[in-house]
Backbone as CSV, one residue per row, in Angstrom:
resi,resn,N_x,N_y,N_z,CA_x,CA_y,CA_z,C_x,C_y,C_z
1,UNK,-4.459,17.663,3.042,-3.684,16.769,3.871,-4.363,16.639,5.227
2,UNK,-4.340,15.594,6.048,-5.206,15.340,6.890,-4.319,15.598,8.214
3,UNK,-5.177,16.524,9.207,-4.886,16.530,10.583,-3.947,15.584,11.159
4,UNK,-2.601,15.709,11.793,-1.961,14.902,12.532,-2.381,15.467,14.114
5,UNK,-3.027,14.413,14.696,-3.362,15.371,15.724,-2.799,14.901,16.869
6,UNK,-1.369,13.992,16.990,-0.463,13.965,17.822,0.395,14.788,17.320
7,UNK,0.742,15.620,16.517,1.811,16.465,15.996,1.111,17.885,16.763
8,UNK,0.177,17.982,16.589,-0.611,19.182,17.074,-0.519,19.227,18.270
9,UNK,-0.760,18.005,18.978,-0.677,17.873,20.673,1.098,18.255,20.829
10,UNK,1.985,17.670,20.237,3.171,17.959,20.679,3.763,19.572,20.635
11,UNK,3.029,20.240,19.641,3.102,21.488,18.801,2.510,22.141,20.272
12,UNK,1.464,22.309,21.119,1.238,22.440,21.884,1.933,22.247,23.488
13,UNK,2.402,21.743,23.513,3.193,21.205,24.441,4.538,22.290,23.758
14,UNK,5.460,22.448,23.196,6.451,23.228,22.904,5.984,24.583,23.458
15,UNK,5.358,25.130,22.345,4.699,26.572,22.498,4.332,26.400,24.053
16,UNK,3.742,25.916,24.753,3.715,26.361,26.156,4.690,26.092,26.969
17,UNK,5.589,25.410,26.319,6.809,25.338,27.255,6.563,24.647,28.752
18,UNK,5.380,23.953,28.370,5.478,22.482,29.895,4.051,21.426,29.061
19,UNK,4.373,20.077,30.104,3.535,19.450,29.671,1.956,19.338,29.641
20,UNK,1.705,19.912,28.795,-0.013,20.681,28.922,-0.650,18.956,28.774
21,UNK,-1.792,18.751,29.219,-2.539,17.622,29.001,-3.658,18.161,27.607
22,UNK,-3.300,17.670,26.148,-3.941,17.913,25.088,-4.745,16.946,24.589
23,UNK,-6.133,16.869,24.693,-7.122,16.457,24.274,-7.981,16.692,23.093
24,UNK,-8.244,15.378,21.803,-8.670,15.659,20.914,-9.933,15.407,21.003
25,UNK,-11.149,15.992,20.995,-12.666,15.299,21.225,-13.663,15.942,19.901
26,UNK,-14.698,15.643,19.876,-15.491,15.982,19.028,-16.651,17.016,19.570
27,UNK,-15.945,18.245,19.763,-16.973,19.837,20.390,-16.585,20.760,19.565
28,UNK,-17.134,21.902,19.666,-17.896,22.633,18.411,-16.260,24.142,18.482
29,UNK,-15.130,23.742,19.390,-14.026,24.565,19.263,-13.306,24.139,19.868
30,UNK,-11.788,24.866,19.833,-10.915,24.405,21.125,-10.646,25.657,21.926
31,UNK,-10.329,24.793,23.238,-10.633,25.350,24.719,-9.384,24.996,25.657
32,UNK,-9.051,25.894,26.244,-7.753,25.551,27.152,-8.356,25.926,28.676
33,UNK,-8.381,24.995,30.043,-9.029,25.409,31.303,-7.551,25.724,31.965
34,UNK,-7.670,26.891,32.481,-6.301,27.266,33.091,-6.184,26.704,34.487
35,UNK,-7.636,25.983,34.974,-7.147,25.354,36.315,-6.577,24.182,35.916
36,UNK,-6.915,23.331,34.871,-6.683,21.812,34.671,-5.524,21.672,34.170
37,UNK,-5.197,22.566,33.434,-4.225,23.033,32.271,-4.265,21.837,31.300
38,UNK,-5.803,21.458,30.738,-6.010,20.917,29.788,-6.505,21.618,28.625
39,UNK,-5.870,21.716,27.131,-5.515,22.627,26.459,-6.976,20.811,25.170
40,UNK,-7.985,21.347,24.604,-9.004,20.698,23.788,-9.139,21.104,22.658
41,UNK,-9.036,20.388,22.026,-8.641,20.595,20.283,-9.856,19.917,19.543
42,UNK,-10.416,20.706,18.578,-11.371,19.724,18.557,-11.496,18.940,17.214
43,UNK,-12.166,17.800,16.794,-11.511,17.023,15.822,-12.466,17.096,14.589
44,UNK,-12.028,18.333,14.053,-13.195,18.453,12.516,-12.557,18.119,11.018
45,UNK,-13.396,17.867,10.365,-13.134,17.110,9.189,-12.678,17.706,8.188
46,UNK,-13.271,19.298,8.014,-12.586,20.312,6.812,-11.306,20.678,7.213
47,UNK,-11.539,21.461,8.965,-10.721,22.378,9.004,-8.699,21.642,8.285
48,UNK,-8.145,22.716,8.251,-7.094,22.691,7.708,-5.787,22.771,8.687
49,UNK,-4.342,21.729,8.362,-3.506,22.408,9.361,-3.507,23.388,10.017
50,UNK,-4.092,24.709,8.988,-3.614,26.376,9.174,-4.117,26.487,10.426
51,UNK,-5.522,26.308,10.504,-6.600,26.468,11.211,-6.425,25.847,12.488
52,UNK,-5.872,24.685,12.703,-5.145,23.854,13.383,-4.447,24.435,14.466
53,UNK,-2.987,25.384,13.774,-2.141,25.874,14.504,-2.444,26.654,14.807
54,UNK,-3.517,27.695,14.194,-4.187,29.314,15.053,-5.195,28.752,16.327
55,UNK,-6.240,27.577,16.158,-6.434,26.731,17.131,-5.148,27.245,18.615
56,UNK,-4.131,25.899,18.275,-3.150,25.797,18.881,-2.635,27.165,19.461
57,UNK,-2.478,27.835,18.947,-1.599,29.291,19.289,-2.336,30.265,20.077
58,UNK,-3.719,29.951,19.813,-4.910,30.534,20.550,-4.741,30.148,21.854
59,UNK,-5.091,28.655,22.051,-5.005,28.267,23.348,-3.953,28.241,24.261
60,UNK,-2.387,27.885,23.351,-1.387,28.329,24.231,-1.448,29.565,24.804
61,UNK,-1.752,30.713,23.932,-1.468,32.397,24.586,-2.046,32.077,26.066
62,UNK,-3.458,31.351,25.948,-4.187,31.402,27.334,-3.422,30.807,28.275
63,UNK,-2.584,29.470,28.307,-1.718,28.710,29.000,-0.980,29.638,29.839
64,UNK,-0.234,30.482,28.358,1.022,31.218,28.741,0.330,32.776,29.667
65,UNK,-0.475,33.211,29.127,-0.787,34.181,29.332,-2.021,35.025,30.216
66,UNK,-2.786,33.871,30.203,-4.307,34.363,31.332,-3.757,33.569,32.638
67,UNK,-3.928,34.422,33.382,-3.630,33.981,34.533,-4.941,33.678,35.645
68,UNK,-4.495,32.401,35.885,-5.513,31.713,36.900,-6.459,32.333,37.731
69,UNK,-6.256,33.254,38.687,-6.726,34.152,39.704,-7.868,34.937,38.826
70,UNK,-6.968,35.919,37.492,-7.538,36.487,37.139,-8.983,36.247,36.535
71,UNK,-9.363,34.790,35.602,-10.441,34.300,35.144,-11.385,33.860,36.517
72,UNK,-11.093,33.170,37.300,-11.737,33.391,38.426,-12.395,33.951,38.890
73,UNK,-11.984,35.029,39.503,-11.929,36.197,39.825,-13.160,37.169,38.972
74,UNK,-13.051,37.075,37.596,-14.448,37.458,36.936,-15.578,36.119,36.572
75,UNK,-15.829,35.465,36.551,-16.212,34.114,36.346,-17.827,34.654,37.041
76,UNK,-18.802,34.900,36.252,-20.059,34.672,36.977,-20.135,36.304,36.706
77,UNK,-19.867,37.101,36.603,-19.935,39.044,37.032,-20.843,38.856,35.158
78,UNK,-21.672,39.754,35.397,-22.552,40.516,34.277,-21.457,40.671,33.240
79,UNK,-20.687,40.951,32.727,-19.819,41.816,31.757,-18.651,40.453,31.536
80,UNK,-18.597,39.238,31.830,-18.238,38.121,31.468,-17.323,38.222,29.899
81,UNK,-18.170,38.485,29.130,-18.393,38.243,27.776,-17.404,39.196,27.119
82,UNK,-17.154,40.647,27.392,-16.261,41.401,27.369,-15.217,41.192,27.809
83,UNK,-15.295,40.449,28.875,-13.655,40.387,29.695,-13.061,39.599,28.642
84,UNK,-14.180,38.605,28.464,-13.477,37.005,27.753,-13.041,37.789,26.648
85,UNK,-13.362,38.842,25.748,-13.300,38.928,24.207,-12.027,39.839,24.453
86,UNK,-12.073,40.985,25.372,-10.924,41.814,25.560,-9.305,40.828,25.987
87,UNK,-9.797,39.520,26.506,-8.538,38.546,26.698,-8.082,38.001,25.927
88,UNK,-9.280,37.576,25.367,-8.802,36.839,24.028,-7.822,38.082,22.561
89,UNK,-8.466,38.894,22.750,-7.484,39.994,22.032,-6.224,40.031,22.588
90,UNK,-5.890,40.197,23.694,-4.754,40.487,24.759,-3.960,39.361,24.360
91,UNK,-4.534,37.700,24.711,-3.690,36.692,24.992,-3.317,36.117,23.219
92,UNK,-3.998,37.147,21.977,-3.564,36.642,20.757,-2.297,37.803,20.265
93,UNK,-2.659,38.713,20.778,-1.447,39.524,20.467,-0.285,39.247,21.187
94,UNK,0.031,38.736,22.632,1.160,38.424,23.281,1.819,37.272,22.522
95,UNK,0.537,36.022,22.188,1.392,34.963,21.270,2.467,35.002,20.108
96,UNK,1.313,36.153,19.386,2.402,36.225,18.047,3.557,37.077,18.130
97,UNK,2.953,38.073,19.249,4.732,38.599,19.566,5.950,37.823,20.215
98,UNK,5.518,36.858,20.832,6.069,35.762,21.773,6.787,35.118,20.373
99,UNK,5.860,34.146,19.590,6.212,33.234,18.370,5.902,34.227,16.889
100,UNK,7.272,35.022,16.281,6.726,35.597,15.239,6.119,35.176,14.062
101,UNK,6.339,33.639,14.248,6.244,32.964,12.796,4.320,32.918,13.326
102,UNK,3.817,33.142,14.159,2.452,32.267,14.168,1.714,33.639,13.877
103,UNK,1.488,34.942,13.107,0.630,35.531,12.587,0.031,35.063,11.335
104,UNK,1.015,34.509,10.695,0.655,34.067,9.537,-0.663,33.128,9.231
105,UNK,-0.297,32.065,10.281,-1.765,31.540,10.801,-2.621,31.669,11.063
106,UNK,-2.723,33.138,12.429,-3.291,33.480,12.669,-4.498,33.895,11.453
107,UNK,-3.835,34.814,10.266,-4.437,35.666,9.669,-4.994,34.237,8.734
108,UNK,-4.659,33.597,8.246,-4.645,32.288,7.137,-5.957,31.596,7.953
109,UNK,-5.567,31.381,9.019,-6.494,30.268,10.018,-7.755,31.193,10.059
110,UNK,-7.868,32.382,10.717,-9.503,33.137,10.394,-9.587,33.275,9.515
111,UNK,-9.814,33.742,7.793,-10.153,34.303,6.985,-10.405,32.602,6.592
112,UNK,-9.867,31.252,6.905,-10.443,30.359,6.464,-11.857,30.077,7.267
113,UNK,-11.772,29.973,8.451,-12.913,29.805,9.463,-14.638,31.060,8.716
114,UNK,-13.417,31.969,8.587,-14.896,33.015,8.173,-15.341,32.550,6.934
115,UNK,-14.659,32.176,6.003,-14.949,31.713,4.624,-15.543,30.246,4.834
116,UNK,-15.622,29.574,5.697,-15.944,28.699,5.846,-17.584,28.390,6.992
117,UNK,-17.812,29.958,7.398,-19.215,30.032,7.654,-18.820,30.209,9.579
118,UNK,-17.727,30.044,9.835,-17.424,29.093,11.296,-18.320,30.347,12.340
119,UNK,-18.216,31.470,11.911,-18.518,32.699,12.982,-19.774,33.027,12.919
120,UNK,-20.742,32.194,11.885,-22.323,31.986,11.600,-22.822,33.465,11.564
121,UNK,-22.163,34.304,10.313,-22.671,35.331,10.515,-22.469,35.817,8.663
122,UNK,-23.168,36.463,8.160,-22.970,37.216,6.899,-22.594,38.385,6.627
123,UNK,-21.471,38.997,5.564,-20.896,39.911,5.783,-22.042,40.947,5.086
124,UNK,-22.855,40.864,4.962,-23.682,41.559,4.450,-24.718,42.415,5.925
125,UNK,-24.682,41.268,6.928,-25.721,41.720,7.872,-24.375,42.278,9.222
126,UNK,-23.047,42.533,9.193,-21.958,43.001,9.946,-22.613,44.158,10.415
127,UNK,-23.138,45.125,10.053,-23.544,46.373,10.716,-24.853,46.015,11.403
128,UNK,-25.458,44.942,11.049,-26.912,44.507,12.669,-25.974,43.950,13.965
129,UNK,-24.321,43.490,13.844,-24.555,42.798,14.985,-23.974,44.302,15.904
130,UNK,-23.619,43.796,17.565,-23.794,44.830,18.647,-21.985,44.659,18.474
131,UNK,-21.382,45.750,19.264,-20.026,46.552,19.078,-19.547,44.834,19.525
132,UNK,-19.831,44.449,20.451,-18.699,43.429,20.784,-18.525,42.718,20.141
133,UNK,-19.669,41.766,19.204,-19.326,41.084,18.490,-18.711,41.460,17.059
134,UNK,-18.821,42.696,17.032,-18.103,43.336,15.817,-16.483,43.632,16.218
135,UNK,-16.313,43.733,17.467,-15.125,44.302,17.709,-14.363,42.622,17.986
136,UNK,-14.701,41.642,18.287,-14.186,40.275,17.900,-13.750,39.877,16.998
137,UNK,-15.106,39.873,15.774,-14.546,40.043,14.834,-13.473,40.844,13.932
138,UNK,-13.925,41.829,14.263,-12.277,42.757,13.954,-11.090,42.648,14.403
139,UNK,-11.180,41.828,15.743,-9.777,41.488,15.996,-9.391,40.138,15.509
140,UNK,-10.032,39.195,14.813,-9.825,37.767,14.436,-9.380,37.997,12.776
141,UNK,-11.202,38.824,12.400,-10.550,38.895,10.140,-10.667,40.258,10.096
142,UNK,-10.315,41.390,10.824,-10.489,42.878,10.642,-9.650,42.531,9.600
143,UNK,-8.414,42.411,9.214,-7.001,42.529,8.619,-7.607,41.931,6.800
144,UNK,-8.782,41.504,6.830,-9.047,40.877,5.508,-10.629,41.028,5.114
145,UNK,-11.304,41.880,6.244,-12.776,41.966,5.904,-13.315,42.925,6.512
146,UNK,-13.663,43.835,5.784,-13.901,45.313,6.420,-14.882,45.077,7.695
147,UNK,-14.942,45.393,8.740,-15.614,45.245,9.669,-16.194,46.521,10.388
148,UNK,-17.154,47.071,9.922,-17.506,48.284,10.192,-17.523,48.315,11.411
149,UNK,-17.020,50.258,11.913,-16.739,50.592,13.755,-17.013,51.842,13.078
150,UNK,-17.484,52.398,13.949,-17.833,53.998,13.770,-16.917,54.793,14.774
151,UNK,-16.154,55.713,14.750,-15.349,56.499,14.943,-15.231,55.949,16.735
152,UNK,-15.929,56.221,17.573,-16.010,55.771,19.181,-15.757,54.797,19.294
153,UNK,-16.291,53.737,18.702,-15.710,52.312,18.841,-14.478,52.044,18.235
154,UNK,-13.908,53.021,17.171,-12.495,52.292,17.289,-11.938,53.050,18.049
155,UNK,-12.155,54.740,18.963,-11.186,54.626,19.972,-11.335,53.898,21.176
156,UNK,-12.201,52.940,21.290,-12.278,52.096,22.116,-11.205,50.801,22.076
């Protein structure tokens, strides 16, 4: 069934609970800027509703949940890349506790993206990449694809 992607924009707009400015364009993900509070969806041809609303639910958490000052505030510092991945963990777990119905997606929406190549990586070569990008991944398809961590990194 094909993308409604004014249903998605409105779906967006609820979940954040004000009028977010939602943009459909043709870039390689979607992106929410917490100064603009323009929330970018992006317009691909496979992906699936599912994928759609974990999209959506992704970017709201950031709406709802990263706060302005704070991205700022690290924006440009060496260790960038961590902050972003440790937020993005943060601002996906507040969502689905926020909206209980949207794990389902969550889990449905990655395990399609990974099956679908989106994270450009093979589960065969998971133990070459470096902790962060393993520990991303474990927080997106840990729940459906073994993602090797060696004892320190998961008490991390």
């Amino acid at each position: 069934m094909a993308v409604k992607h004014e249903i998605k924009s409105q779906l967006a707009k609820l979940l954040a609970t004000e009028d977010l400015i939602v943009e459909h364009k043709n870039c390689e993900t979607a992106c929410f800027n917490v100064h603009t509070r323009v929330l970018t969806l992006p317009m691909w041809e496979r992906a699936s509703n599912t994928v759609y609303d974990l999209l959506v639910g992704h970017e709201v958490g950031h709406a709802l949940y990263t706060p302005l000052e704070a991205m700022e505030s690290v924006k440009g510092l060496p260790h960038f890349d961590v902050i972003n991945i440790v937020e993005d963990v943060r601002i996906e777990r507040m969502i689905q506790k926020t909206y209980p119905g949207l794990p389902r997606y969550f889990k449905e929406g990655y395990t399609e993206l990974w099956n679908d190549g989106f994270f450009g990586v093979d589960q065969a070569k998971l133990e070459d990449l470096n902790f962060l990008d393993r520990l991303n991944l474990h927080a997106k398809v840990g729940s459906t694809i073994d993602i090797p961590l060696n004892d320190e990194e998961k008490d991390l």
